[in-house]
Backbone as XML, in Angstrom:
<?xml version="1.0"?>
<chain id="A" units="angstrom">
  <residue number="1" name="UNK">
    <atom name="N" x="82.157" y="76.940" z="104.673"/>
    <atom name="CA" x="83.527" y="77.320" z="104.401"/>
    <atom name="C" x="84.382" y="77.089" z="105.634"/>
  </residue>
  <residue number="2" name="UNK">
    <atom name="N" x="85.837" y="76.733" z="105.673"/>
    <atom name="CA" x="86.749" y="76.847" z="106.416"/>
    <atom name="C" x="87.669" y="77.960" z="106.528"/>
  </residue>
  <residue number="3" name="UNK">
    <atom name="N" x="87.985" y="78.752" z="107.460"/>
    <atom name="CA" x="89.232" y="79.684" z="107.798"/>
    <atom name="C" x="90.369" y="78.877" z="108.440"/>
  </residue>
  <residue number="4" name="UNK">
    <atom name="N" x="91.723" y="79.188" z="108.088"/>
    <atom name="CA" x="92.621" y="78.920" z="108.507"/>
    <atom name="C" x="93.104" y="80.181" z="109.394"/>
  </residue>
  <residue number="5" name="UNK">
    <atom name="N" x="93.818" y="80.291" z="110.770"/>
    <atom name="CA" x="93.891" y="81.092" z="111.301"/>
    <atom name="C" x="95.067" y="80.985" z="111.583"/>
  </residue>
  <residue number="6" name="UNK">
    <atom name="N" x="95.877" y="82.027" z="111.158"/>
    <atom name="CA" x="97.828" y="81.994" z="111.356"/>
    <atom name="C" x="97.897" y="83.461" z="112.000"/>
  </residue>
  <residue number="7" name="UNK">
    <atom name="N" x="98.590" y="82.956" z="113.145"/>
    <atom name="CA" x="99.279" y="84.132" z="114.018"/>
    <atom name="C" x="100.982" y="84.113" z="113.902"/>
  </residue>
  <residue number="8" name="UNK">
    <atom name="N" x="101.066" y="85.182" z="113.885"/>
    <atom name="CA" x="102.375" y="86.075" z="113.426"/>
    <atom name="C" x="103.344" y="86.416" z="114.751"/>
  </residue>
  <residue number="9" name="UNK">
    <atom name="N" x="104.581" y="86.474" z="115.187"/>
    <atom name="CA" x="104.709" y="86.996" z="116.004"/>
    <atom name="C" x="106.117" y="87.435" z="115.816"/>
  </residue>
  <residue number="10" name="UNK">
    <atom name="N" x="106.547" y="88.739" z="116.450"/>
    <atom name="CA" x="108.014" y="88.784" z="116.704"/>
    <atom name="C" x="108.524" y="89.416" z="117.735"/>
  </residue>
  <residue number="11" name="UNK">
    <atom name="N" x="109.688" y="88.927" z="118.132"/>
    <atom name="CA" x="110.317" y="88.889" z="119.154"/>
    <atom name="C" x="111.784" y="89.772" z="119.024"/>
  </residue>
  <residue number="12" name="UNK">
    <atom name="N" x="112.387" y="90.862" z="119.319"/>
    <atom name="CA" x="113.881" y="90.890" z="118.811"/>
    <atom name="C" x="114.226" y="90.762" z="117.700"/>
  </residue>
  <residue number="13" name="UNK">
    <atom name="N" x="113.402" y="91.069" z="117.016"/>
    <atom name="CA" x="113.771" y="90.835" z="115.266"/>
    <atom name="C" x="113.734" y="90.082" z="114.584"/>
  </residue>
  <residue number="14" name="UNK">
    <atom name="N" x="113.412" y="88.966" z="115.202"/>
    <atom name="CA" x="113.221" y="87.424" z="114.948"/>
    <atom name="C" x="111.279" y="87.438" z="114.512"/>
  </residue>
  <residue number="15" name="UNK">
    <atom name="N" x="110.727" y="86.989" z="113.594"/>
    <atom name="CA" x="109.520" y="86.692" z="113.349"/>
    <atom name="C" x="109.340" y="84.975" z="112.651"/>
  </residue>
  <residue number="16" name="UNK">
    <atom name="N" x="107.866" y="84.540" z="113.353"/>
    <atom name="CA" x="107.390" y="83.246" z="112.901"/>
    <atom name="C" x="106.011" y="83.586" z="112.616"/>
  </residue>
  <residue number="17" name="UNK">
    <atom name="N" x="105.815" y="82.857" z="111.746"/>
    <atom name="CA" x="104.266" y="83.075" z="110.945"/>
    <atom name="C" x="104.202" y="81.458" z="111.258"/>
  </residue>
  <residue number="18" name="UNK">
    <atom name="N" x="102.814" y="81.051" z="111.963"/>
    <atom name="CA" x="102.575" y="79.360" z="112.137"/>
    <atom name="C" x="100.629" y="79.441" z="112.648"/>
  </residue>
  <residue number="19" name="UNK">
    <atom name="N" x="100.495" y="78.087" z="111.548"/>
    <atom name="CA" x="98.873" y="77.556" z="111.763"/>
    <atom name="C" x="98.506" y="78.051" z="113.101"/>
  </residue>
  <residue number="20" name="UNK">
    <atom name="N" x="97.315" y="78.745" z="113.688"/>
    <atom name="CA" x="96.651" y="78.470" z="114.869"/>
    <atom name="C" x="95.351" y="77.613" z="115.109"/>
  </residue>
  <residue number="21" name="UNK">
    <atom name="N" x="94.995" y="77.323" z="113.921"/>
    <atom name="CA" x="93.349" y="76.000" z="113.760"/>
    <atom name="C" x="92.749" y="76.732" z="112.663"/>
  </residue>
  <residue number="22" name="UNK">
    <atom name="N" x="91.747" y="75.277" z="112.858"/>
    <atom name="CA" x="91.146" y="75.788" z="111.922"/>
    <atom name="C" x="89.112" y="76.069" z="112.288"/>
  </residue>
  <residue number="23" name="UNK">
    <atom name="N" x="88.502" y="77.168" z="111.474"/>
    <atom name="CA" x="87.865" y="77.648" z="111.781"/>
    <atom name="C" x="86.422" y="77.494" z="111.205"/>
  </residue>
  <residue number="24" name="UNK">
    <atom name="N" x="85.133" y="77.198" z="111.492"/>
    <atom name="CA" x="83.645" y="76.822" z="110.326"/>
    <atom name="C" x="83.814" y="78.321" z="110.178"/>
  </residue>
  <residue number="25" name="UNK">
    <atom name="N" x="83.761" y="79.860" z="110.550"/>
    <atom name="CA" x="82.937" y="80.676" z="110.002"/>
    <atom name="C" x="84.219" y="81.587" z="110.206"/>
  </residue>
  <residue number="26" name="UNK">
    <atom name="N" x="84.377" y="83.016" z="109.119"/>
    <atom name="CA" x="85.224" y="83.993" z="109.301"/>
    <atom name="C" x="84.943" y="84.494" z="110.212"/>
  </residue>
  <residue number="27" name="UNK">
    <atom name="N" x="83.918" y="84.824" z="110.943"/>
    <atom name="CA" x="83.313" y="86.024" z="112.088"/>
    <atom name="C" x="84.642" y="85.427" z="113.360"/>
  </residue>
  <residue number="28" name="UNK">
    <atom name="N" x="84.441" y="83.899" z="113.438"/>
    <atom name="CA" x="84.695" y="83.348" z="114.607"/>
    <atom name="C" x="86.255" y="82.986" z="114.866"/>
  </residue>
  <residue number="29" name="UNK">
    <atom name="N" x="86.660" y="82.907" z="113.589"/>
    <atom name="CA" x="88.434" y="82.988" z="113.296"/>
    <atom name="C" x="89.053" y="84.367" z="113.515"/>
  </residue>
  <residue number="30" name="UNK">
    <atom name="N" x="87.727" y="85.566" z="113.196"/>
    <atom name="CA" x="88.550" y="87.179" z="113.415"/>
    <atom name="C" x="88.860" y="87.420" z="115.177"/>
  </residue>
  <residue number="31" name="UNK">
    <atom name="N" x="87.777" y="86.680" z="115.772"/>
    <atom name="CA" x="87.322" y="86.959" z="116.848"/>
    <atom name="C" x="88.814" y="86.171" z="117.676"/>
  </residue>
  <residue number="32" name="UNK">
    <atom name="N" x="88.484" y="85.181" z="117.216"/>
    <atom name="CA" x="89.843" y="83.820" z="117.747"/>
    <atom name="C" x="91.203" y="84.524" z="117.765"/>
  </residue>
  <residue number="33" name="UNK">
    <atom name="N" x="91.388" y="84.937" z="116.408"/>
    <atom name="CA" x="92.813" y="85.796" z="116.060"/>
    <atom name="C" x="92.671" y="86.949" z="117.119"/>
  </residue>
  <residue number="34" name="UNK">
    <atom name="N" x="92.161" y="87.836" z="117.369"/>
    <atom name="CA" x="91.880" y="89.177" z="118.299"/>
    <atom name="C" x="92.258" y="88.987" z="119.462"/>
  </residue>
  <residue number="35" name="UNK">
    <atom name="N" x="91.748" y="88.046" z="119.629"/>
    <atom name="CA" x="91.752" y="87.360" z="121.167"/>
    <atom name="C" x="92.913" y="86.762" z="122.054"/>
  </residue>
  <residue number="36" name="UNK">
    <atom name="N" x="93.775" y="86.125" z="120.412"/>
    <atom name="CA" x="94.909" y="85.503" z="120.995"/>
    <atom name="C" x="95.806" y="86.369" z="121.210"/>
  </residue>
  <residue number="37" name="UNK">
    <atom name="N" x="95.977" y="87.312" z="119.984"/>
    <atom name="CA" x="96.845" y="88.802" z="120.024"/>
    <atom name="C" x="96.364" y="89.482" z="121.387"/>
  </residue>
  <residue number="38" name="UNK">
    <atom name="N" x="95.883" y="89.346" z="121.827"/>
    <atom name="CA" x="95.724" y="90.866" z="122.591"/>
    <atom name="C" x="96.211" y="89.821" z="124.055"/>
  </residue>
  <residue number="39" name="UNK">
    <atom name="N" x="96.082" y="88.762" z="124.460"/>
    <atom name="CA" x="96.768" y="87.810" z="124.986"/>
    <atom name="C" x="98.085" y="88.004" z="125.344"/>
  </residue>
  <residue number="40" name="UNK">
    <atom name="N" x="98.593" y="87.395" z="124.124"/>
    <atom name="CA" x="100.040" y="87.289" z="123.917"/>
    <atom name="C" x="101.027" y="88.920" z="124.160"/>
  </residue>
  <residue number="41" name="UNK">
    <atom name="N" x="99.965" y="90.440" z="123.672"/>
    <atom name="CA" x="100.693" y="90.734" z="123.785"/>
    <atom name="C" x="100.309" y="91.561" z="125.162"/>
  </residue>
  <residue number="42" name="UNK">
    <atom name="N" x="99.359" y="91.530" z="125.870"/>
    <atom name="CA" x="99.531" y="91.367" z="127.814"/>
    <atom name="C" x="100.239" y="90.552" z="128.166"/>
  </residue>
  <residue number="43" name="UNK">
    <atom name="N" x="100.135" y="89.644" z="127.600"/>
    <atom name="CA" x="101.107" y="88.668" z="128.679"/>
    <atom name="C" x="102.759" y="88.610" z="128.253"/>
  </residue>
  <residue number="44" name="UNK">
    <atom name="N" x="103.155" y="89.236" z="127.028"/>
    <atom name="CA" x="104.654" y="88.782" z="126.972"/>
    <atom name="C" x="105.610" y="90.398" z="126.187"/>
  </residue>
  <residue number="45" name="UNK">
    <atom name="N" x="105.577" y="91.058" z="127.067"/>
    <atom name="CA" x="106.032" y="92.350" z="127.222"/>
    <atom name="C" x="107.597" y="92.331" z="125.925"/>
  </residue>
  <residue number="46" name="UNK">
    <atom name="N" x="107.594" y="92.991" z="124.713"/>
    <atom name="CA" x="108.266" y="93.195" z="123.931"/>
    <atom name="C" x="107.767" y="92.403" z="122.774"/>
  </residue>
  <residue number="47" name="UNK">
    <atom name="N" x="106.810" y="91.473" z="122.895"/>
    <atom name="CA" x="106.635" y="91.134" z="121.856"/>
    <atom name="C" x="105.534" y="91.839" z="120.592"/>
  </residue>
  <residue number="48" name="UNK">
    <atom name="N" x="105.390" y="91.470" z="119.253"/>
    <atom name="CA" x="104.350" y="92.160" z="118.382"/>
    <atom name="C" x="103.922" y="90.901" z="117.991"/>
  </residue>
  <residue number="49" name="UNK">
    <atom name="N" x="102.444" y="91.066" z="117.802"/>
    <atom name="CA" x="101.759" y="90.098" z="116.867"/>
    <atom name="C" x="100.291" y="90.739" z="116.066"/>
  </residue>
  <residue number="50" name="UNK">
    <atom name="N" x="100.491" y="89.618" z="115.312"/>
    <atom name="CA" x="99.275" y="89.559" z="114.275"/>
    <atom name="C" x="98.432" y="88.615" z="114.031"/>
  </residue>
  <residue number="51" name="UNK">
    <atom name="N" x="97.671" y="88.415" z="113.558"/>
    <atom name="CA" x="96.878" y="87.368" z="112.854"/>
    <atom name="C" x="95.994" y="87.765" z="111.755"/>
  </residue>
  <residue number="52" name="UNK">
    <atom name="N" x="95.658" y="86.521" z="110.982"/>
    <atom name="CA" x="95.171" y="86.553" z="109.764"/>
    <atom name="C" x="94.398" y="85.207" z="109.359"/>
  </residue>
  <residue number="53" name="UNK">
    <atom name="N" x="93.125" y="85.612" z="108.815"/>
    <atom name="CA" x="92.500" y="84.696" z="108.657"/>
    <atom name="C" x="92.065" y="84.058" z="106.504"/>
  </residue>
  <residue number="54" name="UNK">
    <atom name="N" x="92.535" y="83.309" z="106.311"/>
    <atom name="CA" x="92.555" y="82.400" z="105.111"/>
    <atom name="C" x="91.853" y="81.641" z="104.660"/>
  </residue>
  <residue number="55" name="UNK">
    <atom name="N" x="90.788" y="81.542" z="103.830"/>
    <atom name="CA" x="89.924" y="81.131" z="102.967"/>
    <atom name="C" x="90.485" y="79.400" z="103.078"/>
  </residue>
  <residue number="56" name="UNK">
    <atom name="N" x="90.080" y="78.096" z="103.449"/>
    <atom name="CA" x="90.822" y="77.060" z="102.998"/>
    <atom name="C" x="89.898" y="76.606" z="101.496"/>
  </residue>
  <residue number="57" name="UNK">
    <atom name="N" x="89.897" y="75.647" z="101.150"/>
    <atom name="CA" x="89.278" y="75.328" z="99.961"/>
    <atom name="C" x="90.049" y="73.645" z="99.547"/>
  </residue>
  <residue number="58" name="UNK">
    <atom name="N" x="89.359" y="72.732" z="99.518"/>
    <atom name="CA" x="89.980" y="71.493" z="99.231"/>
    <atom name="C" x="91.407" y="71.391" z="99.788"/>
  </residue>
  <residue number="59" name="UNK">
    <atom name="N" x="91.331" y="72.183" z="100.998"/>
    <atom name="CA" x="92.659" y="71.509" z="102.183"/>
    <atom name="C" x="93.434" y="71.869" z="102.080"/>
  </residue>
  <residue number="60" name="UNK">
    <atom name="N" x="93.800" y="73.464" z="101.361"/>
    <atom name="CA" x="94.387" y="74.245" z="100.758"/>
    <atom name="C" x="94.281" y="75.927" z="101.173"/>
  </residue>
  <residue number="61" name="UNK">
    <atom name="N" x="94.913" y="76.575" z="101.627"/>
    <atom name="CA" x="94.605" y="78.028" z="102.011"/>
    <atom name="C" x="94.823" y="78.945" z="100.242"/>
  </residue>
  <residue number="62" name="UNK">
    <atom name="N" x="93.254" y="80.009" z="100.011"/>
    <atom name="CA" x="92.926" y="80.170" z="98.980"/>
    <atom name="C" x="93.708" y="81.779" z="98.686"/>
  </residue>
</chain>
């Protein structure tokens, strides 16, 4: 199976939801997503984020 991994972010009220890769196993896309969030939000003071990981299926998020 493939995960698609989309991180979320907002800034000032302003939010973007955009692709971060793509992933062989869910374990390793939760881990990926966790990782980048907790990143982004040490490193960039006011911001919020999320991530979420998506089933792909014939090149398609399910």
């Amino acid at each position: 199976m493939t995960w698609l991994l989309i991180i979320t972010l907002s800034v000032d009220g302003q939010t973007a939801t955009f692709p971060a890769g793509l992933m062989l196993d869910q374990g390793l896309c939760s881990m990926a997503g966790a990782g980048i969030v907790h990143f982004l939000k040490e490193g960039t003071p006011g911001v919020e984020a999320g991530w979420a990981c998506e089933l792909v299926q014939n090149g398609e998020a399910v």
